[in-house]
N, C-alpha and C positions, 0 to 999 in steps of 0.2 A: 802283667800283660793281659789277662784276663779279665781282669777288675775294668780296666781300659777299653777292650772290646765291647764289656756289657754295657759299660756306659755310652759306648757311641752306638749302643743297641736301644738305647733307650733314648738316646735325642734320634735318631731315623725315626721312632716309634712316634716321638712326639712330632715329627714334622710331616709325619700322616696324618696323625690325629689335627694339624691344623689344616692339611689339604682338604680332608674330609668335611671341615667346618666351614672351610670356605666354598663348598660345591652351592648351587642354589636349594632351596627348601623346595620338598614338595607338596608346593601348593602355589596359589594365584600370592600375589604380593598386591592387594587394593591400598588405593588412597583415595580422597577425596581433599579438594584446595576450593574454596569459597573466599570470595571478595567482591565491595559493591560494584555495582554496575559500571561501566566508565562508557561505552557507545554501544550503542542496539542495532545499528543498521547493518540489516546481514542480508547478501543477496547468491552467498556461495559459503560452502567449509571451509573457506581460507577466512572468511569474515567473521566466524567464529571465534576461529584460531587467533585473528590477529586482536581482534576482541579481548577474549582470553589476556593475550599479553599487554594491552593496553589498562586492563584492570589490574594488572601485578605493575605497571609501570606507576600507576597512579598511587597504587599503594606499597609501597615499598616492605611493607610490615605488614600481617593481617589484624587490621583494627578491632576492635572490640566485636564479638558477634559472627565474625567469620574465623576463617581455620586451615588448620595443612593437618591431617590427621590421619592416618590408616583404618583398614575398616576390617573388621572380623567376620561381615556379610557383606553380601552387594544389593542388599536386601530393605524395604524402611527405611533407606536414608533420605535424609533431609538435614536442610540448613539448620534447623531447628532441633535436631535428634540429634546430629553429630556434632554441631559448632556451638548449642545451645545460645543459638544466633535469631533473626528476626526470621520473621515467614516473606520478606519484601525487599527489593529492591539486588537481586543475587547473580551473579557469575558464578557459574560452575565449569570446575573442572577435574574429571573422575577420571583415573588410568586405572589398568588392570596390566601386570606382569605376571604372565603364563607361560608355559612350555606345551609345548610338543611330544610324545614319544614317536620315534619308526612308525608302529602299530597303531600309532592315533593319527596319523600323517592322512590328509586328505580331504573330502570334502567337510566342512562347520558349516552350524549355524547359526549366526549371534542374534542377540536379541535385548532391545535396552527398552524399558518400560519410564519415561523421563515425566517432570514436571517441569517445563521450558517455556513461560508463556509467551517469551520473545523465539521461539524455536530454537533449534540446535544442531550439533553436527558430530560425525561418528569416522572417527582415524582408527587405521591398522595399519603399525608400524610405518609412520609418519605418514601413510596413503589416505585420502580423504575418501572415505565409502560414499556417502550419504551428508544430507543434509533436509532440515524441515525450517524456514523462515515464518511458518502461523503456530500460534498456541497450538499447545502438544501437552495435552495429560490422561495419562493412560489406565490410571481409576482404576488401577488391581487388575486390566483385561488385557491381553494382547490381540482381541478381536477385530479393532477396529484398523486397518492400515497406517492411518492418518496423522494418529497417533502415538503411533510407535518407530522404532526403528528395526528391520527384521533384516539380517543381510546373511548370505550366503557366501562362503569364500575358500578355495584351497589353502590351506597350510599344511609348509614342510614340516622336518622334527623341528625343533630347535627354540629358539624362545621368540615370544612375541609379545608386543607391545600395543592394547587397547584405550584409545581417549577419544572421551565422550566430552565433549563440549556444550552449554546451554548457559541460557539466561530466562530469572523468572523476573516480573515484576511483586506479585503479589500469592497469596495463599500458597506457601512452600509447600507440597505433601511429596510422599514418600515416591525413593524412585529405586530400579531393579535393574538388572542386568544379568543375562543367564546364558549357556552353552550348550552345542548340545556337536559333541563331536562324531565322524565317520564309524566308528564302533557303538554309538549309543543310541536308543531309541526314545528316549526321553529329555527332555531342558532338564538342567541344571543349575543353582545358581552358583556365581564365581561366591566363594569364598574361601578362609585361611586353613583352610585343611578340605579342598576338595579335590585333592590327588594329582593336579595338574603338576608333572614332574617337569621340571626346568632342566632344561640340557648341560647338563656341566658343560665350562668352557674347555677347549683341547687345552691349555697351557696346566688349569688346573688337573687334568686326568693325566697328564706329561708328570705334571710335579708326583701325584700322587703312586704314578708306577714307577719313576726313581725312586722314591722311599721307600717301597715296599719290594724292589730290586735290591736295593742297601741293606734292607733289615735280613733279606736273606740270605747275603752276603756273610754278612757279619754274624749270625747264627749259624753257616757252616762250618766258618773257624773256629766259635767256639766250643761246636762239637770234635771237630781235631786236635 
């Protein structure tokens, strides 16, 4: 009977050990998705946007030169850095998955340094901030307004979801993306280990205090 106990002491343990695996990482989750061009004419963020999927409709696959990739910075990227793709003719589109804590909850402030010579456009959590329809390169400065995307926003805890939409025609250079939240005094850039803690979901934090209610369940009995 004992022998029985320990071992449903050790499947509760192991189906911790998977709630725990399934919580989100703490950090941003970037990507970057490049494909050619398929229509430039943008007169709003939803032109962007529908942009964007007209270039994933045309290419069903990413052809040679372009890519679906994750990024370890949100830093120096380019069609050319990360898809080892051409410097011309590009559709961009860059997410960022971040959380929230309680503590961090409240006023951000984002900031996307893009190379877009057809302009571009700036969503949070599917809401469209911004948009720029003139060449936008922001040449390592966030000086100039014109050129940049600089937005200011509440956020609750919980997680949220950043896409940066653009189109270049030619000379791809490097593009950024940086935070700088309610507790900080300085920008940030988003990357894979820059603390940004994702809210576990309730169902996972439900599963993970039943097992660890089980496990001490099943360790009182077989201390009796």
């Amino acid at each position: 009977m004992k022998s029985k106990v320990i071992r449903q002491s050790l499947l509760v343990s192991a189906t911790c050990l998977l709630a725990l695996s399934a919580l989100p990482s703490q950090a941003s989750v970037i990507s970057i998705s490049t494909r050619p061009i398929a229509a430039t004419a943008s007169t709003s963020a939803l032109d962007y946007l529908n942009n964007w999927n007209a270039a994933l409709s045309a290419n069903p696959t990413a052809p040679a030169g372009y890519c679906d990739t994750t990024l370890a910075l949100y830093s120096g990227v380019s069609n050319q850095a990360s898809c080892a793709g051409s410097g011309g003719n590009i559709s961009f589109h860059f997410q960022v998955d971040f959380g929230v804590t309680a503590a961090e909850a409240g006023g951000w402030d984002l900031r996307v340094g893009p190379d877009f010579g057809y302009g571009g456009a700036v969503f949070l959590d599917g809401s469209a901030l911004s948009y720029t329809s003139t060449d936008m390169w922001w040449n390592g400065s966030y000086a100039d307004p014109s050129q940049v995307f600089t937005e200011s926003v509440l956020l609750s805890a919980g997680n949220h979801m950043l896409d940066v939409y653009g189109q270049e025609g030619c000379c791809d250079g490097g593009q950024q993306a940086q935070y700088r939240s309610a507790t900080m005094r300085d920008f940030q850039t988003f990357s894979a280990n820059d603390g940004l803690n994702a809210v576990p979901e309730p169902t996972s934090l439900a599963l993970l205090g039943l097992g660890l209610a089980g496990l001490a369940s099943r360790r009182r009995r077989v201390i009796a």
